[in-house]
C-alpha positions as CSV (number, residue, x, y, z in Angstrom):
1,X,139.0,70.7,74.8
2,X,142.6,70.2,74.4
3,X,144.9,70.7,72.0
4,X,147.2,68.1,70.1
5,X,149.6,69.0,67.5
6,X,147.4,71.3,64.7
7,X,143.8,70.1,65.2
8,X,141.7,70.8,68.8
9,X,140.0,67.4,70.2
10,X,137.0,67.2,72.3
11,X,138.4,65.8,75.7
12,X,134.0,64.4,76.1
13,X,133.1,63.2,72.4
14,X,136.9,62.6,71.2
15,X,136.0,64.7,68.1
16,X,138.9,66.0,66.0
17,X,138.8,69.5,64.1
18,X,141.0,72.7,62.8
19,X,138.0,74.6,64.8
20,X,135.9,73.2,66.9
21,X,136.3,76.2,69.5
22,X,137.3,79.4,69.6
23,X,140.4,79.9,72.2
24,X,140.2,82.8,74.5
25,X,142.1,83.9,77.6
26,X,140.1,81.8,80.6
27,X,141.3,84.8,82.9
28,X,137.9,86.5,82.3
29,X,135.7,83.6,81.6
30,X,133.2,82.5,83.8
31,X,129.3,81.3,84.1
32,X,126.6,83.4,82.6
33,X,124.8,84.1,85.9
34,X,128.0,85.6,87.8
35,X,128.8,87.8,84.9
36,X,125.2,88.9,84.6
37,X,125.5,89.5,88.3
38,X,129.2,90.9,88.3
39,X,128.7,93.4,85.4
40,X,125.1,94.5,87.2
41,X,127.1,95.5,90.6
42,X,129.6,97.0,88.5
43,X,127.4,98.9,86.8
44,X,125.3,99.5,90.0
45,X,122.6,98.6,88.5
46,X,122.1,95.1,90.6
47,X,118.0,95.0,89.8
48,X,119.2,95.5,86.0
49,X,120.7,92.0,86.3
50,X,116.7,90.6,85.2
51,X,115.5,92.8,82.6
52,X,115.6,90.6,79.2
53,X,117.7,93.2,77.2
54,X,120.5,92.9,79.9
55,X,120.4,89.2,80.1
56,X,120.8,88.9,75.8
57,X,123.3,91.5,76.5
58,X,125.2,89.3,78.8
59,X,124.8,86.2,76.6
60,X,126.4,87.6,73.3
61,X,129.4,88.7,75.6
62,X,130.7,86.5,78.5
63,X,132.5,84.4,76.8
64,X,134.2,87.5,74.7
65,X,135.0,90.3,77.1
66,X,135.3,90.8,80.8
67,X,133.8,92.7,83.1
68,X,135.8,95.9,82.6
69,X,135.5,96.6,78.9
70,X,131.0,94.9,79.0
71,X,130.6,97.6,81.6
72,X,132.0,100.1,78.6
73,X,130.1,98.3,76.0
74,X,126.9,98.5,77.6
75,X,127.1,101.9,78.7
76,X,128.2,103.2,75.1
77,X,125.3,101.0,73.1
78,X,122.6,102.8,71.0
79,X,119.7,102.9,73.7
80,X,117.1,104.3,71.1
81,X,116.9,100.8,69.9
82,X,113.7,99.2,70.5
């Protein structure tokens, strides 16, 4: 993606938009696996890093928050949730 002027462009499809992605820092973004991976050891949890619950966890938040503050979030969630 890049961006030119007011509008974001797809750098693959050439596609012009007001929104076709939302920007965050790319300081704390990286693939799924190391995050899942990453946030397990940080945790110290490593076997954690397959259980399904972990791995949705993972997916509605690497691309939002790093390491630090996912460690925080999924300490603090409601575990009585089924």
């Amino acid at each position: 993606m890049s961006g030119l002027y007011d509008c974001t462009t797809c750098d693959i499809c050439g596609a012009e938009s007001d929104d076709l992605a939302r920007w965050v820092p790319a300081d704390h973004v990286m693939p799924l696996d190391r995050y899942r991976r990453d946030l397990a050891a940080a945790l110290g949890e490593e076997d954690i890093a397959q259980e399904y619950d972990f791995i949705q966890f993972c997916l509605g938040h690497f691309r939002e928050i790093p390491i630090a503050e996912a460690k925080a979030a999924w300490k603090g969630r409601d575990r009585t949730a089924t």
